[in-house]
C-alpha positions as CSV (number, residue, x, y, z in Angstrom):
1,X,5.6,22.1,-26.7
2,X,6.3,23.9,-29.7
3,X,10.0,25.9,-30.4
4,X,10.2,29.2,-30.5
5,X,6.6,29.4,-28.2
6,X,7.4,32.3,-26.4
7,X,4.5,31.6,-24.0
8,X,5.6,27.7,-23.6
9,X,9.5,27.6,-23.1
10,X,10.9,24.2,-23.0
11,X,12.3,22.6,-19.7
12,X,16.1,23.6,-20.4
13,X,14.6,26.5,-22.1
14,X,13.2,27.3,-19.0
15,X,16.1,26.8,-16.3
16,X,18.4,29.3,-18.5
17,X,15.9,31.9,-18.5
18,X,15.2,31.4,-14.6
19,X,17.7,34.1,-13.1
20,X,18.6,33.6,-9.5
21,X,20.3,36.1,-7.2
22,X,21.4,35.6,-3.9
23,X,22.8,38.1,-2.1
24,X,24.2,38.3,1.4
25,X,23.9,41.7,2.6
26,X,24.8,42.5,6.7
27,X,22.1,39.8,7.2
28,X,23.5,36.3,6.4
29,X,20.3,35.0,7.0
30,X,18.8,37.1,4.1
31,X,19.3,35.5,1.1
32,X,17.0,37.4,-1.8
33,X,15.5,35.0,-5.0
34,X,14.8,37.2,-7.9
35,X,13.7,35.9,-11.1
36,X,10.5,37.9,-11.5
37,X,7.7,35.9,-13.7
38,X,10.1,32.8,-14.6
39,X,10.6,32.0,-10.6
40,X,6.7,32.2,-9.9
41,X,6.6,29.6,-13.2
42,X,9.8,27.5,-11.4
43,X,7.4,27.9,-8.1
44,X,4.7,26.2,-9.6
45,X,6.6,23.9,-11.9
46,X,8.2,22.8,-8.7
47,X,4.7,22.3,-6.5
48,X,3.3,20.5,-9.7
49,X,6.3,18.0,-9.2
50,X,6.2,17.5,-6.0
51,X,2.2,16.9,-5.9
52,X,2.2,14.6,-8.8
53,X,5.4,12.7,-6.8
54,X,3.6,12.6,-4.1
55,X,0.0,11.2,-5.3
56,X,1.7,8.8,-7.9
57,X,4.7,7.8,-5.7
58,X,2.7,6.1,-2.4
59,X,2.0,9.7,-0.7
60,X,-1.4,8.4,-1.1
61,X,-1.5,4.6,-0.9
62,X,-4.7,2.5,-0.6
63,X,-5.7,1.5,2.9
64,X,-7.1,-1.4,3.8
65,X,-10.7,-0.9,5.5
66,X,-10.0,-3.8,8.3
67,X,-7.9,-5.9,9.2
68,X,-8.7,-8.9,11.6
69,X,-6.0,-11.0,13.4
70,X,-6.3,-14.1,14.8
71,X,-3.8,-17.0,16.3
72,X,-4.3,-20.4,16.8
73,X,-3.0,-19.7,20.7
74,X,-5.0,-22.3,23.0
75,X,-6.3,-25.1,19.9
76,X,-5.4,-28.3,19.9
77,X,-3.5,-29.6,16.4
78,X,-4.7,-33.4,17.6
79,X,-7.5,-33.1,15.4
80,X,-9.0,-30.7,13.0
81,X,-10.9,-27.8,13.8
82,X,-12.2,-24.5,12.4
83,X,-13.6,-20.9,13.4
84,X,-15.5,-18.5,11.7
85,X,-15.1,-15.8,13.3
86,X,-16.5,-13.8,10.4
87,X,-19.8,-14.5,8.4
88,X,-21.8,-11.8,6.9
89,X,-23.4,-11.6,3.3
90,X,-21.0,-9.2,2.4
91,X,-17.7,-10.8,3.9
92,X,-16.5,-14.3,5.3
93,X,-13.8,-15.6,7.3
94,X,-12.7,-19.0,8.1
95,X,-9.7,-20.4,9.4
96,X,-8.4,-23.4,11.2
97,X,-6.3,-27.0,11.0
98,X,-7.6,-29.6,8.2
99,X,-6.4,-33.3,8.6
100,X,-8.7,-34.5,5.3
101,X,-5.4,-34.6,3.0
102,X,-2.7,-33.8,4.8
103,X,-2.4,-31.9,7.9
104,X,-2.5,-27.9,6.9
105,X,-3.2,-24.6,8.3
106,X,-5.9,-22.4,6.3
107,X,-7.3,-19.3,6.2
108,X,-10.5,-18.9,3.4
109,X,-12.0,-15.3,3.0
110,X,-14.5,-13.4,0.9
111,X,-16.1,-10.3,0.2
112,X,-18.3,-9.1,-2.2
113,X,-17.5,-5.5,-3.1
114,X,-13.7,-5.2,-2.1
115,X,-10.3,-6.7,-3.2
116,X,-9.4,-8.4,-0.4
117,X,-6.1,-10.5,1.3
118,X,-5.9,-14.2,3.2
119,X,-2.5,-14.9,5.3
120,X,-1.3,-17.7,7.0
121,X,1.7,-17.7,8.9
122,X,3.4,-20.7,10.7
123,X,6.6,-21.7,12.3
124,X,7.8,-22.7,9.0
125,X,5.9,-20.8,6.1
126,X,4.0,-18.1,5.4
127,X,1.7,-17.0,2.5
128,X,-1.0,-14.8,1.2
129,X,-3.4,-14.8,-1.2
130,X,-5.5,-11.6,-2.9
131,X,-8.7,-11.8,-4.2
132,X,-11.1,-9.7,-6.4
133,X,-14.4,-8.7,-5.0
134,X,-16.9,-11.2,-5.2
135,X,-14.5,-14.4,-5.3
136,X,-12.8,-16.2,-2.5
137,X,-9.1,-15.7,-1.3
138,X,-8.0,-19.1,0.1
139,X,-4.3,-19.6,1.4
140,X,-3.3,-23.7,2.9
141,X,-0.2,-24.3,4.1
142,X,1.5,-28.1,5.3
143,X,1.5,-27.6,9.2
144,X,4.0,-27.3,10.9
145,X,4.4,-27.2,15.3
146,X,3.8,-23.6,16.9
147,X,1.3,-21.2,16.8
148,X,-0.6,-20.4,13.8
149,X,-1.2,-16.6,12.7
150,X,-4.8,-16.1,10.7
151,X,-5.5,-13.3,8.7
152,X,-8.1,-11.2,6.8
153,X,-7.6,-7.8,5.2
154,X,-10.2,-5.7,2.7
């Protein structure tokens, strides 16, 4: 903004100009505002804040599309095993216990047009893994005893 713009006042510019009256008259839940064309441009100045707070600061936030869940309540950790509960051309999930290396808990996931979230969770670590549309999100963790929690989030 540009000094001396009549049109444009600056921000403290602005606040000295903005008159405000309150007046308690008989009715002490009257209060009056008066201010005339500087409190309509506080009134939108104000709404302009609190709309750009709002969609910048999480008022919006991104939500996943889906969220699956899964536990490893009922399987057997005596020898490995999988599920794929998920398998689509568009998305993937697979999860389960792998013995090959050393004994870990995994969850692998995929899908082609959004970022998307693997998460495995056991008694003694958890940890999650993002991935950009079109590559694979893949989280293994060393076992440990207890039930296993699976995830898959886009």
């Amino acid at each position: 903004m540009k000094k001396g713009n009549n049109k444009t006042p600056n921000l403290l510019t602005f606040f000295k100009k903005l008159k405000t009256v309150f007046t308690i008259s008989g009715n002490k839940d009257r209060i009056a505002v008066e201010g005339g064309e500087m409190m309509k441009k506080f009134k939108i100045l104000v709404l302009s804040f609190f709309t750009i707070a709002f969609l910048v600061g999480g008022g919006v936030s991104s939500v996943s599309a889906a969220e699956y869940n899964y536990s490893s309540s009922g399987k057997s950790f005596s020898k490995a095993w999988s599920s794929t509960p998920i398998n689509t051309s568009t998305r993937t999930m697979k999860y389960g216990y792998n013995t090959s290396w050393i004994n870990e808990d995994y969850t692998h996931t995929y899908h082609k047009n959004s970022t998307h979230t693997a998460y495995v969770k056991n008694t003694s670590k958890a940890q999650e893994k993002n991935a950009r549309a079109g590559s694979y999100a893949k989280v293994e963790i060393t076992h440990a005893s207890g039930t296993v929690y699976y995830s898959y989030e886009y």
